[in-house]
N, CA, C and O atoms as CSV, one atom per row, in Angstrom:
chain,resi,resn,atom,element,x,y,z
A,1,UNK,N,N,0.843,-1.184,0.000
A,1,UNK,CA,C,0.000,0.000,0.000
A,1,UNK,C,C,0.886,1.245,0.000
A,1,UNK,O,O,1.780,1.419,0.828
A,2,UNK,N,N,0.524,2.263,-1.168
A,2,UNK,CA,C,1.422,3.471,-0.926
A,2,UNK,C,C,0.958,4.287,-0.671
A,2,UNK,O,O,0.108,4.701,-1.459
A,3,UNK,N,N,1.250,5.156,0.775
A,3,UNK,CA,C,0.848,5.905,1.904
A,3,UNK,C,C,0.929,7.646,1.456
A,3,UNK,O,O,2.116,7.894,1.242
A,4,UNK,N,N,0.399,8.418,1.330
A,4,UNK,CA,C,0.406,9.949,0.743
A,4,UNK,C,C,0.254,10.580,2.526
A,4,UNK,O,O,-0.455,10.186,3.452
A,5,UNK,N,N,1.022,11.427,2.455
A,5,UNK,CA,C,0.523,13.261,3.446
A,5,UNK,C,C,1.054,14.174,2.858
A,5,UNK,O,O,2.073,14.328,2.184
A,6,UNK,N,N,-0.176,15.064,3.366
A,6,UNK,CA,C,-0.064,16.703,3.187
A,6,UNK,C,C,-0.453,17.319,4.061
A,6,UNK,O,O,-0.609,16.657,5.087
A,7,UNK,N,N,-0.639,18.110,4.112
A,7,UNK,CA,C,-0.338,19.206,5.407
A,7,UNK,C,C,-1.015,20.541,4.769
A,7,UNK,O,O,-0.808,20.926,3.619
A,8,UNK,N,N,-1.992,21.277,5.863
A,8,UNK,CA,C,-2.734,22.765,5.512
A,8,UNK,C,C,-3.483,22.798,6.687
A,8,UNK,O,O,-3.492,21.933,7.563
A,9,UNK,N,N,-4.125,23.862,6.658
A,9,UNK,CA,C,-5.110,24.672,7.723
A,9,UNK,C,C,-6.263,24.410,7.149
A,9,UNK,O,O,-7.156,24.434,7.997
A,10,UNK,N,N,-6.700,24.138,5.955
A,10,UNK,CA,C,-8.039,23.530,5.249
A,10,UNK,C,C,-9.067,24.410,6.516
A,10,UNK,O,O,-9.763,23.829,7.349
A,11,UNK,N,N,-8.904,26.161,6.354
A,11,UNK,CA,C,-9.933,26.113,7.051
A,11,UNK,C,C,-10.689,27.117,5.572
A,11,UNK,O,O,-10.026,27.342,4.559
A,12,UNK,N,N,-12.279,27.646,5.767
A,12,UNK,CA,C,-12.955,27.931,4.923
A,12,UNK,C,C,-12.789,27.208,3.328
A,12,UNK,O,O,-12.312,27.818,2.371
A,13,UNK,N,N,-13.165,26.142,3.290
A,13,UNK,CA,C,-13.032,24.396,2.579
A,13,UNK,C,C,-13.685,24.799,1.524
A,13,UNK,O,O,-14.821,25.268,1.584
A,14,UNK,N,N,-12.883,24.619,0.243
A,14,UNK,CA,C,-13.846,25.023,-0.874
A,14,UNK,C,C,-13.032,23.962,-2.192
A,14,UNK,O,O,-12.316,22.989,-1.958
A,15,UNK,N,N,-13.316,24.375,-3.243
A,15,UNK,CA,C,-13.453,23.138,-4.130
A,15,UNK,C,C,-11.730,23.077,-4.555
A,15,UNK,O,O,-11.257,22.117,-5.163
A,16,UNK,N,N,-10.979,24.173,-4.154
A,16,UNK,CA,C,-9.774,23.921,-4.726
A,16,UNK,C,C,-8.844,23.055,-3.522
A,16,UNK,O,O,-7.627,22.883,-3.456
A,17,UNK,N,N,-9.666,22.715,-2.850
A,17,UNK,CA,C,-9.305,21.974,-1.577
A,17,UNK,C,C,-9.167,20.768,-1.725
A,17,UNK,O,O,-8.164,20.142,-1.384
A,18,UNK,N,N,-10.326,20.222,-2.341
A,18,UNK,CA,C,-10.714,19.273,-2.391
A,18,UNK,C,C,-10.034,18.837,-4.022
A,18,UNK,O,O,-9.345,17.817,-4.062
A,19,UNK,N,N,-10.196,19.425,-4.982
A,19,UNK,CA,C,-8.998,19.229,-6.315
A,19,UNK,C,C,-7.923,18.656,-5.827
A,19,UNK,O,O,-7.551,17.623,-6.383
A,20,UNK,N,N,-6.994,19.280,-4.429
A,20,UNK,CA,C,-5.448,19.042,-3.632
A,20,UNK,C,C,-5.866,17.903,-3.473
A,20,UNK,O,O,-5.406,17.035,-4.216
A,21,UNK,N,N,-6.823,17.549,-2.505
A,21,UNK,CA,C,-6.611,16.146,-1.797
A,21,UNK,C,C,-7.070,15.044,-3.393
A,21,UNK,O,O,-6.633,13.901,-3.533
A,22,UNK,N,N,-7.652,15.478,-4.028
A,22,UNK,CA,C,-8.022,14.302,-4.920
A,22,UNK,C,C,-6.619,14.103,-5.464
A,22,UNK,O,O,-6.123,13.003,-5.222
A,23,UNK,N,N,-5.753,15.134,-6.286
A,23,UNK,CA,C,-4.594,14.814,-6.781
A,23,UNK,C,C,-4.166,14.456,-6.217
A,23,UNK,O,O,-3.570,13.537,-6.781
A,24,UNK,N,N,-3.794,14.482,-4.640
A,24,UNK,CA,C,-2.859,13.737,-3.536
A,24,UNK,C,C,-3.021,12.367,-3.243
A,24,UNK,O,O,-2.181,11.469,-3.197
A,25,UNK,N,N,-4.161,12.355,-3.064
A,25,UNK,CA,C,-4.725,10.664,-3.050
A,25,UNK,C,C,-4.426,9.737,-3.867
A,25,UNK,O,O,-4.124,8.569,-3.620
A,26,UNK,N,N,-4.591,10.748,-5.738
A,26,UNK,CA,C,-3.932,9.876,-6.654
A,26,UNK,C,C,-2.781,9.123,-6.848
A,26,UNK,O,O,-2.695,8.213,-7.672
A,27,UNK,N,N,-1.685,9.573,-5.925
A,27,UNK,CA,C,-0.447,9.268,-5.632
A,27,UNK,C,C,-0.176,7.762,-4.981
A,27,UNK,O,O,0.733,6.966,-5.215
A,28,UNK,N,N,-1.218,7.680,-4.148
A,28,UNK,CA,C,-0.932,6.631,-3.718
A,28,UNK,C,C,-2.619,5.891,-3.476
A,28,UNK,O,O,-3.722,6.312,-3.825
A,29,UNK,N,N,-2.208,4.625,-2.723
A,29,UNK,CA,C,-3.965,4.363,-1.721
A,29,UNK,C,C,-4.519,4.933,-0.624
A,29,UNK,O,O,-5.733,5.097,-0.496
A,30,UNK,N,N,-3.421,5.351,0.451
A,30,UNK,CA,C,-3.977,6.214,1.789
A,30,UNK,C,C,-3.329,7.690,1.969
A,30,UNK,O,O,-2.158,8.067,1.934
A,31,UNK,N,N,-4.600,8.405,2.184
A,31,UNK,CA,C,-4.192,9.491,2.431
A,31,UNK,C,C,-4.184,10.261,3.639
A,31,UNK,O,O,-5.257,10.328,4.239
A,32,UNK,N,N,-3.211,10.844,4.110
A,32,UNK,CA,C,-3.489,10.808,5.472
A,32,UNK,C,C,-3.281,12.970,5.398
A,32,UNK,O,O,-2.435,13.680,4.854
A,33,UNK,N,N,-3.859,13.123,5.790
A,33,UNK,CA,C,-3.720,14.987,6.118
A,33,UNK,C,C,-3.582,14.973,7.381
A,33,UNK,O,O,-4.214,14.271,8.170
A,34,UNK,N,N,-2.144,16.310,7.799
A,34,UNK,CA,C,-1.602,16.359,8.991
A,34,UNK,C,C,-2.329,17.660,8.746
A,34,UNK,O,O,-2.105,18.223,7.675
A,35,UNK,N,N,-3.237,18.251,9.667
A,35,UNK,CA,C,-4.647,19.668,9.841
A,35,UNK,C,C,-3.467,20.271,11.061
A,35,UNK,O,O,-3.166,19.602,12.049
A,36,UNK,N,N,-2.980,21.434,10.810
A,36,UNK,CA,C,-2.674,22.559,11.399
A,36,UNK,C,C,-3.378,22.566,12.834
A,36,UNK,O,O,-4.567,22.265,12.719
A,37,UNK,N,N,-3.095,22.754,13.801
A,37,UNK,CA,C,-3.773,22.939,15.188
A,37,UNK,C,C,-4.098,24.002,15.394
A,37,UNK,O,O,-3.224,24.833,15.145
A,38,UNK,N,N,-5.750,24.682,16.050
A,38,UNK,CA,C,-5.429,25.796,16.147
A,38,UNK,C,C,-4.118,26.755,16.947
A,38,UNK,O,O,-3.522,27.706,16.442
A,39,UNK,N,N,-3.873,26.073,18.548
A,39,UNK,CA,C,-2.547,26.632,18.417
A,39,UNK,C,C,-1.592,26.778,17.414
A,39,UNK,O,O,-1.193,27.939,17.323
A,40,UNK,N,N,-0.949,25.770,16.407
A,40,UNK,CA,C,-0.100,26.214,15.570
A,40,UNK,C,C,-0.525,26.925,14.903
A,40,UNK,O,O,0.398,27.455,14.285
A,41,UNK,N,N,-1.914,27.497,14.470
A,41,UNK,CA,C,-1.643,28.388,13.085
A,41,UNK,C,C,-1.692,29.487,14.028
A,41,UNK,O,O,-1.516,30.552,13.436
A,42,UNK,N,N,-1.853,29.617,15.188
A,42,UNK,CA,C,-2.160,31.451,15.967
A,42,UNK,C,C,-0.161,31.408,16.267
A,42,UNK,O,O,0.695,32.093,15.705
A,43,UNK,N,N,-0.041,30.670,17.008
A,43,UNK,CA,C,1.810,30.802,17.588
A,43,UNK,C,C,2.387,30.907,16.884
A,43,UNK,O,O,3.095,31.913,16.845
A,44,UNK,N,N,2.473,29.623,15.559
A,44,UNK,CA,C,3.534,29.773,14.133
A,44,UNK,C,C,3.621,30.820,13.410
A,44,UNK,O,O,4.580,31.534,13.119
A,45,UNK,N,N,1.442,30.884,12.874
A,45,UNK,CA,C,1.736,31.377,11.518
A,45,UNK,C,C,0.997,32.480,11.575
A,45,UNK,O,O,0.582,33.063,10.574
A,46,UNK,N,N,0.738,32.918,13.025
A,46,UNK,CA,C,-0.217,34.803,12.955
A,46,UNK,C,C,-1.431,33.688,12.167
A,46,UNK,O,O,-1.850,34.095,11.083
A,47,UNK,N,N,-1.723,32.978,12.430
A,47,UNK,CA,C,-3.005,32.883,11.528
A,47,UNK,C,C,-4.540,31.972,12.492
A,47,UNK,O,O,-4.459,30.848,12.989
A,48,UNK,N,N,-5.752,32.844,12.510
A,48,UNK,CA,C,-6.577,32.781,12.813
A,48,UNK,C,C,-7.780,32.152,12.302
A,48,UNK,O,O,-8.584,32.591,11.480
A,49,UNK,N,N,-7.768,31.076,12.912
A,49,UNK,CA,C,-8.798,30.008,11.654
A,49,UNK,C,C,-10.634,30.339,12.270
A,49,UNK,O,O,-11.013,30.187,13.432
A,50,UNK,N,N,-11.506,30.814,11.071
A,50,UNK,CA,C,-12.525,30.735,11.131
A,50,UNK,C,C,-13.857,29.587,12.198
A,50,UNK,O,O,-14.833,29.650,12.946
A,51,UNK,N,N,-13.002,28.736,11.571
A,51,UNK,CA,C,-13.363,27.500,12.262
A,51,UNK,C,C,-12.131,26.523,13.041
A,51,UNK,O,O,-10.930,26.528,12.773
A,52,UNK,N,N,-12.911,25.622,14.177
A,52,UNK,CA,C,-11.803,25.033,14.828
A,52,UNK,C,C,-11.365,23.760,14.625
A,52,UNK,O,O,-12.093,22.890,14.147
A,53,UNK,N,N,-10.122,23.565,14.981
A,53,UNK,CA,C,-9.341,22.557,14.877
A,53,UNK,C,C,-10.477,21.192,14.535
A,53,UNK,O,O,-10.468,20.529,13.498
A,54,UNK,N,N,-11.260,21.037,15.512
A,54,UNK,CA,C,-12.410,19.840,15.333
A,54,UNK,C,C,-13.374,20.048,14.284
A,54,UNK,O,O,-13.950,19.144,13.678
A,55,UNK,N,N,-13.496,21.075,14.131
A,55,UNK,CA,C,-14.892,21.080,12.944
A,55,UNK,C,C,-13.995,21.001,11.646
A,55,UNK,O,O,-14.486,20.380,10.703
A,56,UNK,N,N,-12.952,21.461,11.508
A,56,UNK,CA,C,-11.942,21.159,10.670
A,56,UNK,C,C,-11.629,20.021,10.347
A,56,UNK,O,O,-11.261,19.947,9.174
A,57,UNK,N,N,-11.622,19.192,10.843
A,57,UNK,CA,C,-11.315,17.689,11.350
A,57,UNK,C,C,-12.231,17.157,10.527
A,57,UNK,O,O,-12.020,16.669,9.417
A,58,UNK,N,N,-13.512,17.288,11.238
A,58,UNK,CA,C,-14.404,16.577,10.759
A,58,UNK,C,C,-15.058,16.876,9.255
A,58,UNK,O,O,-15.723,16.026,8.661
A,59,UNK,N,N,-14.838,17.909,8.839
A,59,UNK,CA,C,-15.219,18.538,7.288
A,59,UNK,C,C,-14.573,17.371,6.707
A,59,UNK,O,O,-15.195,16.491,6.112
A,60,UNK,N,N,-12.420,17.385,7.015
A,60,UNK,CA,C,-11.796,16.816,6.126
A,60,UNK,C,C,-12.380,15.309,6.428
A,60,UNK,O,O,-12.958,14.707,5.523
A,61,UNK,N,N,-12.210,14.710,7.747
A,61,UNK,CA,C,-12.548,13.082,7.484
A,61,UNK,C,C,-14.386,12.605,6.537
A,61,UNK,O,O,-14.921,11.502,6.430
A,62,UNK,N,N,-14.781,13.764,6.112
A,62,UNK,CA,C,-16.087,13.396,5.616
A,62,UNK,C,C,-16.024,13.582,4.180
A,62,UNK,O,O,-17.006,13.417,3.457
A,63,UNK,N,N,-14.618,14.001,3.666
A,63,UNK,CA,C,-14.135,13.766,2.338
A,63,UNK,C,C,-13.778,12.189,2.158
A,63,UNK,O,O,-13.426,11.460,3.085
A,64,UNK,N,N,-13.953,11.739,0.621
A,64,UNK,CA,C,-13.751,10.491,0.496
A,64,UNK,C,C,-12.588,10.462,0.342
A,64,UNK,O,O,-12.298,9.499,1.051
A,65,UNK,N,N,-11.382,10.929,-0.206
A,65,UNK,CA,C,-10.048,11.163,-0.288
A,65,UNK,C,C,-8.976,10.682,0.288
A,65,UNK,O,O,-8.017,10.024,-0.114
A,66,UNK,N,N,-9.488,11.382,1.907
A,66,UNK,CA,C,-9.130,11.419,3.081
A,66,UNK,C,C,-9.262,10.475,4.040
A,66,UNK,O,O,-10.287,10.504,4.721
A,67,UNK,N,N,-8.247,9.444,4.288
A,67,UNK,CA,C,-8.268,8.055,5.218
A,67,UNK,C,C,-7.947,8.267,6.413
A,67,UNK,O,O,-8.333,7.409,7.208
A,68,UNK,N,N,-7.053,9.585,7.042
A,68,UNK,CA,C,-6.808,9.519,8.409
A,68,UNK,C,C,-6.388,11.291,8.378
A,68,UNK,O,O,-5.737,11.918,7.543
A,69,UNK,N,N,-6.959,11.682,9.462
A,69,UNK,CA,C,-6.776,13.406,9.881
A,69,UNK,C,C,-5.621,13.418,11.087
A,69,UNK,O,O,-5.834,12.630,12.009
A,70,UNK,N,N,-4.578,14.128,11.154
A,70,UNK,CA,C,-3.964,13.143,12.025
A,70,UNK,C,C,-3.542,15.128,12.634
A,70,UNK,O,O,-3.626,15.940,11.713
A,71,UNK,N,N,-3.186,15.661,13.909
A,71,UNK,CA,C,-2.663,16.990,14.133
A,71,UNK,C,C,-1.228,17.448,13.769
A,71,UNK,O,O,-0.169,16.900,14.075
A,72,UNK,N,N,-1.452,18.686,12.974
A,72,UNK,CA,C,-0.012,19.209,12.952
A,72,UNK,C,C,0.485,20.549,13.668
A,72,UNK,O,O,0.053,21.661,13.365
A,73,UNK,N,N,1.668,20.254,14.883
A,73,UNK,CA,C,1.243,21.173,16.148
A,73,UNK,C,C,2.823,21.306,15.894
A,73,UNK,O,O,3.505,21.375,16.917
A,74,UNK,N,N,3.463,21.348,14.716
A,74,UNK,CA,C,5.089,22.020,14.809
A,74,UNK,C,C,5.654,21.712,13.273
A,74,UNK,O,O,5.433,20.753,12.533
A,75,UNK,N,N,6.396,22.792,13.102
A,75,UNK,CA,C,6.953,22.540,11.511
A,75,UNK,C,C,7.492,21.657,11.666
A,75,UNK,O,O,7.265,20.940,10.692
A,76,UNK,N,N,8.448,20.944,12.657
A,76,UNK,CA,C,9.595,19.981,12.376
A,76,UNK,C,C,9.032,18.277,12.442
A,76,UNK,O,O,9.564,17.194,12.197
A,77,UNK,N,N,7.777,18.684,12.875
A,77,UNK,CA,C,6.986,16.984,12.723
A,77,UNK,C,C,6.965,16.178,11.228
A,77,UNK,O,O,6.801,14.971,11.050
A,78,UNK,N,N,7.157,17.105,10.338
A,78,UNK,CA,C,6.982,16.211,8.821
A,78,UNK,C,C,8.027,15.027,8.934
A,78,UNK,O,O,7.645,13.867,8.780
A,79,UNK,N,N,9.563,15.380,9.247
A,79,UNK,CA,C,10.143,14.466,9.462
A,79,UNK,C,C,10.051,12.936,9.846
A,79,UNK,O,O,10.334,11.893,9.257
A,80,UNK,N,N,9.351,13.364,11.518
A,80,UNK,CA,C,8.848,12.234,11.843
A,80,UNK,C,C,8.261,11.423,11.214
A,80,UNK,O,O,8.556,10.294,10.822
A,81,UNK,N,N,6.927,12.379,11.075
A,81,UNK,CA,C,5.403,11.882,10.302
A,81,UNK,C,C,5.681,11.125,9.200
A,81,UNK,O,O,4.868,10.257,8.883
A,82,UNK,N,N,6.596,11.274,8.603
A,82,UNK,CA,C,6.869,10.326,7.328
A,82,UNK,C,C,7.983,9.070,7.715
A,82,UNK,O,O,8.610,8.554,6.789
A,83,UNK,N,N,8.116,8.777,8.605
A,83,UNK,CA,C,8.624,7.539,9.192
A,83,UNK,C,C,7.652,6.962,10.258
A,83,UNK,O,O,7.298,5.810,10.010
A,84,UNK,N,N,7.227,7.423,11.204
A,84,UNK,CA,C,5.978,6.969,11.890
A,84,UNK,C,C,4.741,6.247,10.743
A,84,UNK,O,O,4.213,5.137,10.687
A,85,UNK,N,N,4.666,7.058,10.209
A,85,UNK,CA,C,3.566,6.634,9.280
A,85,UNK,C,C,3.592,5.586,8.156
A,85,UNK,O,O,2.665,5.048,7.551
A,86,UNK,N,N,4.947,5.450,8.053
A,86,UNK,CA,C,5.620,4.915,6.412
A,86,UNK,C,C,5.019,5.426,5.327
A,86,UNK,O,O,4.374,4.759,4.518
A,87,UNK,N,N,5.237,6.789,5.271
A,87,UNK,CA,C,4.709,7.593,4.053
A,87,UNK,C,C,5.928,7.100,2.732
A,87,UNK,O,O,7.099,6.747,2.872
A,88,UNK,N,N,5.106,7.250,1.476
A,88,UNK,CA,C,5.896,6.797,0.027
A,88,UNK,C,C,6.002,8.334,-0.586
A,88,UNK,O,O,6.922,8.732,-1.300
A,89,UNK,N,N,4.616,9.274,-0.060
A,89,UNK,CA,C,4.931,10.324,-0.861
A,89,UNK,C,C,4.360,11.351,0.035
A,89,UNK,O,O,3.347,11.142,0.704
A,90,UNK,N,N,5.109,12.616,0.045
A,90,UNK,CA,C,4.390,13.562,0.208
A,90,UNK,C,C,4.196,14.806,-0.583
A,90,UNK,O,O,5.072,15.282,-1.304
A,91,UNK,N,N,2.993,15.318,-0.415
A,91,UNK,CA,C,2.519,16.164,-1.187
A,91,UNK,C,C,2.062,17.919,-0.758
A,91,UNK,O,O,1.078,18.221,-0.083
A,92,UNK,N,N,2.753,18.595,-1.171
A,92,UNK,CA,C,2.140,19.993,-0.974
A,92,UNK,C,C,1.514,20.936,-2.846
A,92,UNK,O,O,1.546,20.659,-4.045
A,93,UNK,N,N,0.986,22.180,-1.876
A,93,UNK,CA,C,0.501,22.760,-2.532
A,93,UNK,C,C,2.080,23.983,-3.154
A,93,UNK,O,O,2.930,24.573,-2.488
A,94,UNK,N,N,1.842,23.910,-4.688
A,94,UNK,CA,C,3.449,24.494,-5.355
A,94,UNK,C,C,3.782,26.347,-4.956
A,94,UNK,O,O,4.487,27.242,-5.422
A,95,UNK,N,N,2.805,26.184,-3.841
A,95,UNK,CA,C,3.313,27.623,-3.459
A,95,UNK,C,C,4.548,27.290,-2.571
A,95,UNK,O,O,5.402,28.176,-2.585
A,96,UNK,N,N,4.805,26.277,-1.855
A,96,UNK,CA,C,5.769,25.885,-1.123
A,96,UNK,C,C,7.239,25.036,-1.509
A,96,UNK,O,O,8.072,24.435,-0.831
A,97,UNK,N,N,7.033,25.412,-3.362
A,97,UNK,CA,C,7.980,24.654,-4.222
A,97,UNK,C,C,9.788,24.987,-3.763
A,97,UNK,O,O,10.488,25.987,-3.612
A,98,UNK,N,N,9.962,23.504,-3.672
A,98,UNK,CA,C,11.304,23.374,-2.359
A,98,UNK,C,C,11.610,23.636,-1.571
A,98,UNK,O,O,12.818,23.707,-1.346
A,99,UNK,N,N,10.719,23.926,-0.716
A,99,UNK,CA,C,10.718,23.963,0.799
A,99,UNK,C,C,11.168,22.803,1.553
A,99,UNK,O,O,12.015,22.759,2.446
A,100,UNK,N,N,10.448,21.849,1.037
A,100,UNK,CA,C,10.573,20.515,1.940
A,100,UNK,C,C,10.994,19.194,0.805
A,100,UNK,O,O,10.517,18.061,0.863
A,101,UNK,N,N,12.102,19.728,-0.309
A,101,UNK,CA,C,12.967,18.723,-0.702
A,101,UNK,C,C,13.901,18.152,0.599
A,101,UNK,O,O,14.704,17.227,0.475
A,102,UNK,N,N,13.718,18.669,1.505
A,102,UNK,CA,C,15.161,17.576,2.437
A,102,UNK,C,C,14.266,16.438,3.164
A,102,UNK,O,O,14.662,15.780,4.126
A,103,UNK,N,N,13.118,16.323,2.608
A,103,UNK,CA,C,12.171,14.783,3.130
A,103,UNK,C,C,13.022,13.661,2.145
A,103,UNK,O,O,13.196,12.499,2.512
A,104,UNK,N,N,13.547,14.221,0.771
A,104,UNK,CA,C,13.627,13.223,-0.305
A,104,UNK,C,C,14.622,12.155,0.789
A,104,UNK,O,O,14.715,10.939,0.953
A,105,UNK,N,N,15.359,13.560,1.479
A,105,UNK,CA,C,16.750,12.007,2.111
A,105,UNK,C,C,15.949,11.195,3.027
A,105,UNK,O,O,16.226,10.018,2.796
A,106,UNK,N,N,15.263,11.269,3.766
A,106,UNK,CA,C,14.058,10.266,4.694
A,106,UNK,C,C,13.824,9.077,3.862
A,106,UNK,O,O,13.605,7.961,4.331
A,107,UNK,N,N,13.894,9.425,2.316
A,107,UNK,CA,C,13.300,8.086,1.917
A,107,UNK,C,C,11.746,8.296,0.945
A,107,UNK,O,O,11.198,7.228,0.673
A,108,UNK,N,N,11.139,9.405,0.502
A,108,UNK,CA,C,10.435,9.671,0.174
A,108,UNK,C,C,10.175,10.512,-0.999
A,108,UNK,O,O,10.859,11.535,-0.975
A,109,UNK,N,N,9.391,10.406,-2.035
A,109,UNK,CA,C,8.974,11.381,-3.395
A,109,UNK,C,C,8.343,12.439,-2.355
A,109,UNK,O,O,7.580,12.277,-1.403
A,110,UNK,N,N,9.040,13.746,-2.982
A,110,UNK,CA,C,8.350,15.203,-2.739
A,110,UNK,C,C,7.727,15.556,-4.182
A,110,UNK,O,O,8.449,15.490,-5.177
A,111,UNK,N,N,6.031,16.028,-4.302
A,111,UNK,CA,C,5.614,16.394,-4.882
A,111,UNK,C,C,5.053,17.672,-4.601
A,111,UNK,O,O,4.566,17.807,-3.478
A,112,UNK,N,N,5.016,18.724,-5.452
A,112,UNK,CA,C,4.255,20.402,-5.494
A,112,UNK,C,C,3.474,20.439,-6.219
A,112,UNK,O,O,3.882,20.703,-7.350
A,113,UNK,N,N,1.593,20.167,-6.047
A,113,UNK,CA,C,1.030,20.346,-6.651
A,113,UNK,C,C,0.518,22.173,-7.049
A,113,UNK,O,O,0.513,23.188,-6.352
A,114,UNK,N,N,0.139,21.907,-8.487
A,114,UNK,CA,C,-0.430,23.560,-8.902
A,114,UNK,C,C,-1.473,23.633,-8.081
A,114,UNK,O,O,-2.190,22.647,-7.911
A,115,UNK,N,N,-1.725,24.938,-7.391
A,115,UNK,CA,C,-3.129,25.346,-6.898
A,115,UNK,C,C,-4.036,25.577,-7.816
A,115,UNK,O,O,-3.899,25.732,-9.029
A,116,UNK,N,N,-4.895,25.589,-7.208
A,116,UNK,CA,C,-6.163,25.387,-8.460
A,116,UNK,C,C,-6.212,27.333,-8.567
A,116,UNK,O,O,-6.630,27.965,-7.597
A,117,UNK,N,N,-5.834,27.906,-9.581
A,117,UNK,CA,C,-5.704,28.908,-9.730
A,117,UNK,C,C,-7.104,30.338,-9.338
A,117,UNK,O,O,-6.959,31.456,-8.843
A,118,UNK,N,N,-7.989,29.827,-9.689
A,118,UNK,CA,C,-9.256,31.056,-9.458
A,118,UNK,C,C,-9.835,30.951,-8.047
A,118,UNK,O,O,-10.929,31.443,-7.770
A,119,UNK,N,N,-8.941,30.184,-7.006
A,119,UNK,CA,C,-9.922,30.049,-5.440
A,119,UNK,C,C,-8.793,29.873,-4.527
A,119,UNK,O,O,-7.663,29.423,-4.715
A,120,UNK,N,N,-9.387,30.346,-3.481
A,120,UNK,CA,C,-8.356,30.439,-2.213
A,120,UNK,C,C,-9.090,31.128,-0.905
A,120,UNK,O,O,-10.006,31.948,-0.964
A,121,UNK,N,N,-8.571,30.687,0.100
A,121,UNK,CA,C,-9.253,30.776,1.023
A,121,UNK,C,C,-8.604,32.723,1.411
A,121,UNK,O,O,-9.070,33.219,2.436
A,122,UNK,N,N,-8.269,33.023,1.125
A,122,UNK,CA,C,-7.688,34.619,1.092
A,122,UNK,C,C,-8.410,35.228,0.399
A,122,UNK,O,O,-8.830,36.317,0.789
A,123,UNK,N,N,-8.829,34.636,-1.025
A,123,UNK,CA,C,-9.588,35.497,-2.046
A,123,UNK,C,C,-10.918,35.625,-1.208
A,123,UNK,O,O,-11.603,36.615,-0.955
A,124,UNK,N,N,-11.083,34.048,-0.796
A,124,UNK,CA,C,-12.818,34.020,-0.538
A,124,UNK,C,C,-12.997,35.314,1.054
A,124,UNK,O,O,-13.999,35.919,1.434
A,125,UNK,N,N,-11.602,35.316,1.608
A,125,UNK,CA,C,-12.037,36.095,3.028
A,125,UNK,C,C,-12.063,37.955,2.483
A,125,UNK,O,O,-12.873,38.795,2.877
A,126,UNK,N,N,-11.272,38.107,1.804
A,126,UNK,CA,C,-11.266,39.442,0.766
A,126,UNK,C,C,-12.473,40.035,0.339
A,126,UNK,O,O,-12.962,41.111,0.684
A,127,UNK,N,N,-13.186,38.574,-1.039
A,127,UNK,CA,C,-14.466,38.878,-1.346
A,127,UNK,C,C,-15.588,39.403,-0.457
A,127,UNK,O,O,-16.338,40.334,-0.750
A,128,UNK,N,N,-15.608,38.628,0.756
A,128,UNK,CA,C,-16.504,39.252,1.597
A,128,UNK,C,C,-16.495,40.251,2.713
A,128,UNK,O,O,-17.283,40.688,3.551
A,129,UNK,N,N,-15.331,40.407,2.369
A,129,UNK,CA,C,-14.870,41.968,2.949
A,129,UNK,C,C,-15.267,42.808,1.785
A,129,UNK,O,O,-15.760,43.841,2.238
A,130,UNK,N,N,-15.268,42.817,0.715
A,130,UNK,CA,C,-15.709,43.332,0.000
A,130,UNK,C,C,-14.222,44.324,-0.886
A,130,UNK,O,O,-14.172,45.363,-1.544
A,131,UNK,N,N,-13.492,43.589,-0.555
A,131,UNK,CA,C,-11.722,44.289,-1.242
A,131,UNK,C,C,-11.479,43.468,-2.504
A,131,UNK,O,O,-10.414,43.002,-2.907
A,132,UNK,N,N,-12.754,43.388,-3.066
A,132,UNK,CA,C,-12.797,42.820,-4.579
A,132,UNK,C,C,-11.610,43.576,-5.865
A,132,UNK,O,O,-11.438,44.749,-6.197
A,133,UNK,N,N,-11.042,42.436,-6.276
A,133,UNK,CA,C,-9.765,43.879,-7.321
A,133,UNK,C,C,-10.238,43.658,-8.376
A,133,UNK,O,O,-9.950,42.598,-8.932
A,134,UNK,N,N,-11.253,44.728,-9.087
A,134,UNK,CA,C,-11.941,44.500,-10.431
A,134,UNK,C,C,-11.117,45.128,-11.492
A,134,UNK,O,O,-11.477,45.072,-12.667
């Protein structure tokens, strides 16, 4: 069985979300998403999630994609996570293109998928602020 993770805040969940995890899944048979904690995204990343860690949770495990939601509460866990887990591949979104080539020495394919270009959870919080750039 070949084991996929990725890693995001998947908070305000919309279809280019779900595009990621389908291409990610394609990679292998199990997919496992390491979901940002709300502590980590307020301590790490200044970032304030709409919704919480659990309802987050549960959005992603109610995707078909998605085989195990597992917490990500520190940058330096990928390491682990891909030996704990026996991951074959991991996968991010190509805004983070070579960031995390030093998994390849662990033993693992690094993949950067394209974002799905017309959606994002920034655009969608913008739009309804109403800071539309026409």
């Amino acid at each position: 069985m070949k084991r996929v993770i990725t890693y995001g805040t998947f908070d305000l969940l919309h279809y280019g979300h779900i595009n990621l995890l389908k291409r990610a899944k394609s990679y292998g048979d199990y997919l496992i998403v390491a979901l940002s904690t709300d502590e980590f995204n307020w301590n790490e990343k200044q970032k304030k999630c709409y919704f919480t860690y659990e309802q987050r949770k549960a959005l992603l495990e109610s995707i078909r994609y998605v085989d195990l939601v597992i917490p990500e509460t520190c940058w330096e866990q990928k390491k682990t996570d891909v030996h704990e887990y026996h991951i074959d591949t991991f996968v991010m979104g190509n805004d983070w293109d070579g960031k995390f080539d030093f998994l390849k020495d662990e033993g693992v394919d690094v993949v950067y998928l394209p974002r799905t270009p017309e959606i994002s959870s920034t655009q969608i919080k913008n739009d309804l602020h109403g800071d539309k750039k026409e």
